[in-house]
Every structure is written in structure tokens, then in C-alpha cells.
C-alpha positions in Angstrom: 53.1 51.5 -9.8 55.9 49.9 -11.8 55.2 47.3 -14.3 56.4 44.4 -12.2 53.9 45.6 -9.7 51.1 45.7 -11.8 52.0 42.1 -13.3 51.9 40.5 -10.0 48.4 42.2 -9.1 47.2 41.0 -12.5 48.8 37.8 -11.7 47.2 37.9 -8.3 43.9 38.9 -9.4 43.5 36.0 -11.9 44.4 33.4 -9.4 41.3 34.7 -7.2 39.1 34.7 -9.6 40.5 31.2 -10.7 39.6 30.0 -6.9 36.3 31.5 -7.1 35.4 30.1 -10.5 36.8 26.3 -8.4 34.9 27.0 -5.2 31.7 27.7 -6.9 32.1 24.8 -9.6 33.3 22.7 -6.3 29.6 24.3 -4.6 27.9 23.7 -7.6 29.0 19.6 -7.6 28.9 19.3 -4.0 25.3 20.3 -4.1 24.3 18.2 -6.9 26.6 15.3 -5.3 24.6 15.7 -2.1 21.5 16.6 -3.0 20.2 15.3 -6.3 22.7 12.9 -8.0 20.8 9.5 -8.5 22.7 6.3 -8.4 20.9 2.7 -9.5 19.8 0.2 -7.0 22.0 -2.6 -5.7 22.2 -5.5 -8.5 20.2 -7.4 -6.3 17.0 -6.3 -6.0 16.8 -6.6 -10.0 17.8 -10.6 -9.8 14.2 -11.8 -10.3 11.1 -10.4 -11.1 9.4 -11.0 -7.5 12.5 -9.3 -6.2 11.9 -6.1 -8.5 8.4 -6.2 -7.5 9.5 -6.0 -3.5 12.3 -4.1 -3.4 12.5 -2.0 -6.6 12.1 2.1 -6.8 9.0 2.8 -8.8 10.6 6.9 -8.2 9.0 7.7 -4.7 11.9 8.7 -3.0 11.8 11.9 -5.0 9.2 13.5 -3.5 7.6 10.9 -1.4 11.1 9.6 0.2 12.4 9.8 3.7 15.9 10.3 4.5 17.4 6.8 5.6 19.0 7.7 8.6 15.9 9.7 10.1 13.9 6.6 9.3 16.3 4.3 10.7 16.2 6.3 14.4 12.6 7.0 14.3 12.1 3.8 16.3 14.7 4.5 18.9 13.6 8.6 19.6 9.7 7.9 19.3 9.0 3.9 20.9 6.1 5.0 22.1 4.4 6.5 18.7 4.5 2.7 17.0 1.1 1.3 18.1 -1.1 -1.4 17.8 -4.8 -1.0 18.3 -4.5 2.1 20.5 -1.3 0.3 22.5 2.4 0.7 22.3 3.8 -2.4 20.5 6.9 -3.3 20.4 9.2 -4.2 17.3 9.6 -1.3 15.5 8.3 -1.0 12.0 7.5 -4.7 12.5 4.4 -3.1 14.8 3.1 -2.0 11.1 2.2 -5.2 10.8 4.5 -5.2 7.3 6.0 -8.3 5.5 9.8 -8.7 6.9 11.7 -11.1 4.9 14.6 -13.2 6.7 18.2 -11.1 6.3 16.3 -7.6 4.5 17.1 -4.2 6.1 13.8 -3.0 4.8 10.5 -4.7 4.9 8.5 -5.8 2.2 7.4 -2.7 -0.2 10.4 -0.3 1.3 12.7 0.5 -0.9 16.4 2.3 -0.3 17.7 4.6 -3.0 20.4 7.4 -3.1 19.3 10.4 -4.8 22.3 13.1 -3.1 21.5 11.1 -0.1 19.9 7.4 0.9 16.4 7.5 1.0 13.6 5.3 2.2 10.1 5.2 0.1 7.3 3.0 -0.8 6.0 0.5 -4.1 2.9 -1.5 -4.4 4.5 -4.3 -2.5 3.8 -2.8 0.6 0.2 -3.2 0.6 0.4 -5.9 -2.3 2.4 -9.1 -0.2 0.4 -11.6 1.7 1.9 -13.1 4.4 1.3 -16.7 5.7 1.8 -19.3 8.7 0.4 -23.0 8.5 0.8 -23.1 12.3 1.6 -20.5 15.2 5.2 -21.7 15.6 6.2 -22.2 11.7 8.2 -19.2 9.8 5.9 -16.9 7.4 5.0 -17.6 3.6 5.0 -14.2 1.8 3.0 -14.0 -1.5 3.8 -11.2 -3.6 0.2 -9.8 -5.6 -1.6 -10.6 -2.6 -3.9 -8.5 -0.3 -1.5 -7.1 2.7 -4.0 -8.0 5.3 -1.6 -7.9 8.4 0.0 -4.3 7.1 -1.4 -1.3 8.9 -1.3 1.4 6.5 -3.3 4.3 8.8 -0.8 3.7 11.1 2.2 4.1 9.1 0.4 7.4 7.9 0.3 8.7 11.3 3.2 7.7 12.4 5.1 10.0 10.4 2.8 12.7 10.9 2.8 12.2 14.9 7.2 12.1 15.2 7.5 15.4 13.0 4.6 17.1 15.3 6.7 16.1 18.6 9.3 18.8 19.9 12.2 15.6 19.6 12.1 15.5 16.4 15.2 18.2 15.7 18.4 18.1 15.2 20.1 17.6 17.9 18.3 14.7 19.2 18.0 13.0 15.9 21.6 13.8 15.4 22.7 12.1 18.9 20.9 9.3 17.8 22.3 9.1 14.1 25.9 9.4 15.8 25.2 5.9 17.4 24.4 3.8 14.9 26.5 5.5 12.1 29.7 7.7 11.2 28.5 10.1 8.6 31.1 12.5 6.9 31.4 16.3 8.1 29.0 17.0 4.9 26.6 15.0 5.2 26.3 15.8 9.3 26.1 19.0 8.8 23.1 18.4 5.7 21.4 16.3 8.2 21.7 18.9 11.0 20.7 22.1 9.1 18.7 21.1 5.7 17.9 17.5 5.5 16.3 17.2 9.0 14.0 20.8 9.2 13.0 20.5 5.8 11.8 16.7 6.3 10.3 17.9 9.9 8.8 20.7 7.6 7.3 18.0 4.3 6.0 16.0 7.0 3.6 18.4 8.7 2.9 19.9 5.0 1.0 16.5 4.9 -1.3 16.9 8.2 -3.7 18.9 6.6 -3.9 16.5 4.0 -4.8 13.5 6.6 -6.9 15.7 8.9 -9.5 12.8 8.2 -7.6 10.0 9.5 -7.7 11.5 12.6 -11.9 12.3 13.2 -13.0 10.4 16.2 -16.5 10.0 14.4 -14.5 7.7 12.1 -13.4 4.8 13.1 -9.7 3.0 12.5 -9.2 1.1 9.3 -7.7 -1.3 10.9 -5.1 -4.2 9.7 -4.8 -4.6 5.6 -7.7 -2.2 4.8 -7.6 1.2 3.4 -10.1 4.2 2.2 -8.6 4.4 -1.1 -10.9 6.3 -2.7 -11.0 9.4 -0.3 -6.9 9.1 -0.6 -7.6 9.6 -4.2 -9.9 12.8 -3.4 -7.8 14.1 -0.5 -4.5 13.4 -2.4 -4.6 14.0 -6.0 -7.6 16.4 -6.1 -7.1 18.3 -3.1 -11.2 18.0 -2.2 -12.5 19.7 1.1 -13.0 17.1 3.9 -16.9 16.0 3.7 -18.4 13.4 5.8 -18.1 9.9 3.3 -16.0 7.2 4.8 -16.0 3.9 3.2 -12.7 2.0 4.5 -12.2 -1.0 2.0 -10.0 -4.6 1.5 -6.3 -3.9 -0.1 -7.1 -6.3 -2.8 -4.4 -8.8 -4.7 -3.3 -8.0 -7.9 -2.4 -11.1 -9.4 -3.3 -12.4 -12.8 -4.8 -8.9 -13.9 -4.6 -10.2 -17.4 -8.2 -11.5 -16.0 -9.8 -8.0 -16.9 -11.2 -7.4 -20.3 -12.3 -3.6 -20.9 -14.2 -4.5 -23.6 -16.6 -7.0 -22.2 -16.9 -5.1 -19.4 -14.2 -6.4 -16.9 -13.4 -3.5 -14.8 -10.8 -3.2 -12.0 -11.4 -1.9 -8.4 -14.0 -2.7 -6.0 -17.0 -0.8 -8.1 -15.2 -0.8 -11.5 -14.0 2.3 -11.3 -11.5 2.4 -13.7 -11.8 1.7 -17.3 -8.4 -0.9 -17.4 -5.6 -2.0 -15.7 -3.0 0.3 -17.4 -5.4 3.0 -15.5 -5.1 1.3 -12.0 -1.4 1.2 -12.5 -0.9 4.6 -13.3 -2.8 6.1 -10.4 -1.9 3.4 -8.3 1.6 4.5 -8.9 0.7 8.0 -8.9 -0.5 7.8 -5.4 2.6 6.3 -4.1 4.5 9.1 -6.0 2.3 12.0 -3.7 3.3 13.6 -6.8 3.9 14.4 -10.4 6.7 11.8 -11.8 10.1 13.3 -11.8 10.9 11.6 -14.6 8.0 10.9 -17.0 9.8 8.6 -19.2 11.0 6.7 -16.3 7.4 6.6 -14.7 6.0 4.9 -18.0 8.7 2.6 -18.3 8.0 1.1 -14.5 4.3 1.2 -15.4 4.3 -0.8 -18.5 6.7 -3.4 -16.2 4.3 -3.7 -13.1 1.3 -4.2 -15.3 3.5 -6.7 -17.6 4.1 -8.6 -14.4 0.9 -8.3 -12.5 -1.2 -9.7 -15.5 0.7 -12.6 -15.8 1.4 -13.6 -12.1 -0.3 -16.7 -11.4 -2.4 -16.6 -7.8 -0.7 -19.7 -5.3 -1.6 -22.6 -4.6 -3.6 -24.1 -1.9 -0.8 -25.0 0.2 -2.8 -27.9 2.5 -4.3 -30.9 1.4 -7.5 -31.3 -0.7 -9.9 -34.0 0.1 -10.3 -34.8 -3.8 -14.0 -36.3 -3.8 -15.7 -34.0 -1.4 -14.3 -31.1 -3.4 -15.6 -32.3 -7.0 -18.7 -32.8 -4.9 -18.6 -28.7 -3.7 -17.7 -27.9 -7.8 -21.6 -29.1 -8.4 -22.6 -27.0 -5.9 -20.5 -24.2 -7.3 -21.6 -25.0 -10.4 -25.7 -24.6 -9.5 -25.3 -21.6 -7.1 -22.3 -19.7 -7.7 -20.9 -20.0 -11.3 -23.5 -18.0 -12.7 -22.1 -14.7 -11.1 -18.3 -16.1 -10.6 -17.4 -18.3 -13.4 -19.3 -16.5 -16.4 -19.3 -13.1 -19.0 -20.7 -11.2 -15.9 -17.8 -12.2 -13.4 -15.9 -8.7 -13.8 -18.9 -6.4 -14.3 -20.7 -4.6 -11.6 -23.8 -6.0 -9.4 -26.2 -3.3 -8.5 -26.2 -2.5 -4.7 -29.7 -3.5 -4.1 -29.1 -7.1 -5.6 -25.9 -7.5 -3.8 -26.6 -5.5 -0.6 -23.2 -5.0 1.0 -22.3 -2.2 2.8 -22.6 1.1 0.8 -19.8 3.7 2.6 -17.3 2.7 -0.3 -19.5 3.5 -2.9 -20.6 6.6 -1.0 -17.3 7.8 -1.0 -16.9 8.5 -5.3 -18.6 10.4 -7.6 -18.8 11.4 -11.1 -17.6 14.7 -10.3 -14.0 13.7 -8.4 -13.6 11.2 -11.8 -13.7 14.3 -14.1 -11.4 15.8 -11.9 -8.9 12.8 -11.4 -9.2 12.4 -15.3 -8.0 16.1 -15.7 -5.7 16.3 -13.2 -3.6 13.4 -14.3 -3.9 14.5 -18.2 -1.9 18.1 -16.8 0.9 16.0 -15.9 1.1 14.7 -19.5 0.1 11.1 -19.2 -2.1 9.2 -21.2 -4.4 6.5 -19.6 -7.8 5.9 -20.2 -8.7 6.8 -16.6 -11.5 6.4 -13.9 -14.9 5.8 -15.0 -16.6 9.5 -15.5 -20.2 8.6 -13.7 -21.6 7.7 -10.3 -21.3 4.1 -9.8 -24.4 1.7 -9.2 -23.1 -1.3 -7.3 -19.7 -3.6 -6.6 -17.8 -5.6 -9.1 -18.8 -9.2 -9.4 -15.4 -10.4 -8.2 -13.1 -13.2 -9.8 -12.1 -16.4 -7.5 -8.4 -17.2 -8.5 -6.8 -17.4 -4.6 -10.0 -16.6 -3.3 -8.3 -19.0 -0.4 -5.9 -16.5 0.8 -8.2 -13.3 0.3 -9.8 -13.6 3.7 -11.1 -12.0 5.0 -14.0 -11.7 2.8 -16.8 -8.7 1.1 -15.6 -5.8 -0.3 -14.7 -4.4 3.3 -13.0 -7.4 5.0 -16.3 -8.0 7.5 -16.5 -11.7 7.3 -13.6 -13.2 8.9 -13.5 -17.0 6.2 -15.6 -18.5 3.1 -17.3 -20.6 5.5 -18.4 -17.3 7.6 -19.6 -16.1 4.0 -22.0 -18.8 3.6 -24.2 -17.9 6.9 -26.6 -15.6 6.9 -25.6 -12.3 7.7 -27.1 -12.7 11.0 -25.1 -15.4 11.8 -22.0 -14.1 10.8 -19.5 -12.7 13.4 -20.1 -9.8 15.0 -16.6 -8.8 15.9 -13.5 -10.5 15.3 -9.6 -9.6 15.6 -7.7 -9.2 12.0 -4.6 -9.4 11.1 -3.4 -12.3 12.2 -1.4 -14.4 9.5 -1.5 -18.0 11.0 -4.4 -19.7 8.3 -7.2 -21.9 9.1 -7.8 -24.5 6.8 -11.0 -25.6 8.0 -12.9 -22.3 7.3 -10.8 -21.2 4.4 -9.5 -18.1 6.2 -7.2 -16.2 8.7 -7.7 -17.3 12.6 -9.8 -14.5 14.2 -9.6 -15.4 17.3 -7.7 -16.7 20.6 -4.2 -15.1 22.2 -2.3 -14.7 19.0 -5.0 -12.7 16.5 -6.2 -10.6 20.1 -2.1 -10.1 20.4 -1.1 -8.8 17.3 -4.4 -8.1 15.4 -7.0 -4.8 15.4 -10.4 -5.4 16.5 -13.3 -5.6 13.6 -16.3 -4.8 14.9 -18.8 -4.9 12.3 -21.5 -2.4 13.4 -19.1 0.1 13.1 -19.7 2.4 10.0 -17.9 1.3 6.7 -17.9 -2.4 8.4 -21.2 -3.5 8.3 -21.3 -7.3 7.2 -24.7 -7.7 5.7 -25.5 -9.0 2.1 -24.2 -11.4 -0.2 -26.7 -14.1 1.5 -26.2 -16.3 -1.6 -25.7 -20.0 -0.7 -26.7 -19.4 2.8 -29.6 -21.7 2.3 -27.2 -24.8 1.5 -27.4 -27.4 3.3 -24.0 -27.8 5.8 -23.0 -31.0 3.5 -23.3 -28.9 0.4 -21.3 -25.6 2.0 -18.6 -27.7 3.2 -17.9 -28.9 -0.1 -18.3 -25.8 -1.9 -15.7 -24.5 0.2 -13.2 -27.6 -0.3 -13.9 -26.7 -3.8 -12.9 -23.2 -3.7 -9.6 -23.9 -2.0 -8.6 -25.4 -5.5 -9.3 -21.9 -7.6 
């Protein structure tokens, strides 16, 4: 081999490895491109703070997210798998029950980021916005901080869980669908068609053993805007074997937190379980996550903002007229029967169960033991809270009354359907009653319960069902009616 031969195979040899060194750099940046490269949020959703709150990424779509595209087309492949009280409703996501805001892709509490690709995940706004109608034919009021009691959250759960275990959910059909309503580029088709689609088919399922419990027979539906919080906290974070405790509960709003006082006692969540708010935000967040934070620094940075903006959001305004006198007649009677739990050093701090007498199954469902375990858990992913409360819990948090108005319905478990409902003996109360339903009744201080529209778009409370039971709380049920329709005119003022 002459030298001019061996030149050119030098010459030839460098250029391949050149092209390799390029393809697998090009590989490399692809994959990250595709995969994992994190872009911010449209400028919009970062305009206000109620916006943020709504539409912002607290870092779920890391772990937690669904690829946009397979969330957009789950409505079209799987109609029949969105349901309403055991019946195929119509509407898409809207059959969640979620807040849907005029002109929004996404409802209420979605959020769209790209991380390699778009994906679709969750903040506290999706259980956290209230949603209201002064009349069956006016547009929606959405309150952001306040109890989601239209939103369906078991639902959404096994929604998810139901598509991935159906045979349609692969890549061809998904695909045929995606094709119609988009034009993705020849990468991203085929990371839809062989990774992004099997290994969300594949995350999905990962999460069936998780909610095994949603799905007992012997327990009954949560319903519209209630949850079982604590056992997602035991099935979720500490990975507990499935027992028998069930205690479904309110979502609760989360304005004003700067209420809460650790040091006097003040203690967040239905039974005080946590020491402070910072604590409830953490784990609150941590439970949307499904996971360690990605990014630690980022995680404490959304934290410290939520709790910022949650203590010092104000609770709305009674949005109907007040009759002025008959309402500083009902703050006397407030004032006699009811401040001494709601308006002083003890509003905050627990009420033992045998004073207060509510249902039990929430408390049932929490220990001393899963605290210690929480606690731990959380301090092996390196952050620093002060945490749940490490013993068994005697009774329920004397609650505060700002918005009590628009907090229907009413007891820990949402089993009294308005405040006027609350002051009847338990007896009297209603038996069953259809939630959900967002037009407001300003006579009873509450949600409508009954008639076409809650039957139409509500679920069913029936309150001899376990974790529903609406006994207790019988104070002011010996007023006379005079006095209790007062005290309620008063409260829509708080």
C-alpha cells in the first residue's frame, strides 16, 4: 500500500469516526430535546397571582404527568369510561365535575408543560376552586382557595387506571386518533408510537395496585368534592398494606391560612394533624408530585409561594343581599351559642369526639404509627418541615367560619347538605341528598340538593352509608326557628 493509499484511508477513517462522534452527539441532543429538556410556561399563566395558583406547574408533570396528546384523545377512544354516578356522562373531562373557565384548553388545576414533550399534570387548584351559579341559567363564579365540591376526584383516579387496563389503549389506536386532531413530526410519531405510549400504558397500571381500595365494593363512592385523604397519604407515600379504615372526608378551602397559629394550638386539617401550614403545603404538594421533587430547590421555591399566597387570600364575599337587622339580630345568637367554640382561643384546636360526636371513619383512618412513618419518609427526601403530628388523634378541629357560606355542604364529611340543615337535630337532617351541584341557595346558606339539575349532574349522599353518617354537632338545634334564621343571615356575612 503506497502512501497516497494509506493517506486517503486515514483520511477516510477520520471522517467516520467524525460522523459517529456527530450521530451520537446528534442522539445524545435529540434524546434530551425529546425527552427531558424543560421549557417555562407560557407568560400567561404567571400574569396574576390567581392565575399562577390555577394554571401554574408546581413540578408534577415529572413523574406525575400525562403526555398531552394521550390526554387530549382519551375522551374520543374511551366515551364510555367518563362517568357520573355509575352512568356514562357526557362532556368529556367536564363529566369530572372540574372548574372549566371560559376560552382555557385545560380545566381549572391542569396544568400544560413541555419537559422533551407537552405534558398534562395536576396543582392544588384542582381540588382547591369553588365554583358557583346564583341561578340555573347564569354562567359559573369560580373561587380559587375554595373547597372543589363539584370535582370528582375518585373518578378521575380511575379513569386513568380503567383506559390503560383496556386493550385500545395502544398505539395504533391512540395514534389514529392523535393523527386527527394533530400533525406531529416523524420524531415525535414515532416517540408516541414506541416509547411515550407503552411506557405511559405501563406507569398507569404501576398505579392500580396502589388504588386497589378505590375499587372495594364494601366501600362506598366518595362522591362529588370529597376525598379519603388520609388513606392517600398511607397508600401513597408509605406504601401501607390495604386494611379495612375508610373515612372519606370534605376537600376543604384554603384561604386565609394565615388564620392558624402553631403556637396556640391552631392546627390545620380536619383533626389537626399537622403541626403548621408550611407542613400541609409540603405534603400537600408532595402528594400531587406521586413523588420525590425533581428538583428540590424548585419544590421549596413553589412551596414558600403557595403558602405566601394561601395565608393571605381573603375568603369571598356573600354575593346576595343581607337583610342588615335580622343578621345583627343572628350575631347575638352567635354570640350566646356559638362564639365560644368559633370565635375564641379554642377555634383551631381539636374537640374531643365524644363532645363533638360526628362521624369517626376519618379519624379511624390515622395513627401515630403512619405519622412516624410520614415524618421519616419525607425527611429521606431531604426536606425540612415540621410534619404530621406523631400521636393518635382524640377528636376534630374546632373549625374557623371565614366563607363558611360557600363551604356547604357542611361536618367534616360533607353530610349536611346547608347551615340551616346543621341547625336540626341530626334526626331531622336529610337522609340522602344529591351533591355536587353548583347553583347556590341563599335561603339555607348552601348548594341545592335537590330537583332535575343536582339529580342530573350530582352523586348521590346517602348518609347511612359508612364514612357518611350525619349525626353530631346538635349545637343550636334547640333555637328557636326566629333565632336560627338569624344566626344563619349572620353567618353569610363571615
Amino acid at each position: 500500500m503506497n502512501a497516497r493509499s494509506l493517506e486517503i484511508r486515514r483520511a477516510a477513517l477520520s471522517a467516520g469516526l467524525l460522523a459517529l462522534v456527530l450521530l451520537v452527539v446528534a442522539g445524545i441532543y435529540l434524546g434530551w430535546s425529546r425527552g427531558f429538556r424543560e421549557e417555562p410556561q407560557p407568560a400567561w399563566v404567571f400574569e396574576s397571582a390567581d392565575s399562577r395558583f390555577k394554571y401554574g406547574s408546581i413540578g408534577a408533570e415529572h413523574d406525575a404527568g400525562v403526555p398531552y396528546w394521550i390526554f387530549y384523545v382519551l375522551p374520543r377512544v374511551f366515551p364510555e369510561k367518563f362517568r357520573q354516578d355509575g352512568k356514562v356522562a357526557p362532556g368529556g373531562y367536564a363529566a369530572l365535575g372540574v372548574a372549566w373557565e371560559q376560552g382555557q384548553e385545560l380545566p381549572v388545576g391542569f396544568t400544560r408543560k413541555t419537559i422533551g414533550f407537552a405534558r398534562v399534570a395536576n396543582n392544588c387548584a384542582a381540588c382547591h376552586t369553588t365554583s358557583y351559579r346564583t341561578s340555573p341559567d347564569s354562567n359559573p363564579v369560580f373561587v380559587v382557595g375554595g373547597p372543589g365540591h363539584t370535582v370528582n376526584i375518585e373518578n378521575f383516579f380511575r379513569l386513568l387506571i380503567d383506559c390503560a387496563r383496556d386493550p385500545r389503549f395502544n398505539a395504533d389506536i391512540l395514534m389514529a386518533e392523535i393523527d386527527r386532531v394533530t400533525d406531529l413530526d416523524i420524531i415525535d410519531r414515532l416517540l408516541y408510537r414506541f416509547v411515550i405510549i407503552p411506557i405511559t400504558k405501563k406507569r398507569l397500571l404501576e398505579r392500580e395496585a396502589q388504588f386497589a381500595w378505590i375499587y372495594r365494593s364494601d366501600f362506598p363512592d366518595w362522591g362529588r368534592g370529597r376525598d379519603d385523604g388520609m388513606n392517600l397519604t398511607r397508600y401513597f407515600m408509605i406504601r401501607a398494606p390495604m386494611d379495612d379504615a375508610f373515612g372519606p372526608a370534605d376537600i376543604p378551602a384554603i384561604w386565609n391560612l394565615g388564620k392558624y397559629h402553631a403556637e396556640t394550638g391552631q392546627l390545620p386539617n380536619y383533626a389537626g394533624d399537622t403541626h403548621d401550614v408550611h407542613s400541609v403545603m409540603v405534603d400537600s404538594a408532595l402528594g400531587v408530585l406521586g413523588a420525590a421533587p425533581a428538583n428540590k430547590v424548585d419544590f421549596a421555591a413553589q412551596v414558600k409561594w403557595l403558602e405566601d399566597y394561601l395565608s393571605k387570600l381573603p375568603p369571598p364575599k356573600y354575593p346576595f343581599p343581607i337583610d342588615a337587622t335580622r343578621a345583627a339580630a343572628g350575631k347575638a345568637v352567635f354570640d350566646a351559642h356559638c362564639a365560644a367554640c368559633h370565635a375564641s382561643p379554642r377555634t383551631g384546636t381539636r374537640l374531643p369526639l365524644a363532645e363533638v360526636g360526628t362521624d369517626r371513619g376519618r379519624l379511624d383512618t390515622w395513627n401515630k404509627d403512619a405519622a412516624i412513618k410520614a415524618n421519616r419518609i419525607v425527611a429521606e427526601m431531604g426536606i425540612q418541615r415540621r410534619g404530621l403530628v406523631e400521636e393518635d388523634l382524640p377528636g376534630y378541629k374546632i373549625p374557623f367560619l371565614d366563607g363558611i357560606w360557600l363551604r356547604g355542604p357542611y361536618l367534616h364529611n360533607g353530610s349536611v347538605p346547608t347551615l340551616r340543615d346543621l341547625l336540626e337535630p341530626a334526626a331531622d337532617r336529610p337522609k340522602a341528598f344529591w351533591r355536587g351541584y353548583d347553583v347556590f341557595d341563599p335561603v339555607k346558606v348552601g348548594f341545592v340538593t335537590e330537583g332535575d339539575g343536582a339529580k342530573q349532574v350530582g352523586t348521590r349522599m346517602d348518609t347511612t352509608q359508612r364514612g357518611s353518617g350525619n349525626q353530631g354537632h346538635e349545637f343550636g338545634t334547640n333555637l328557636g326557628r326566629a333565632d336560627k334564621e338569624a344566626l344563619v343571615e349572620y353567618l353569610k356575612t363571615l
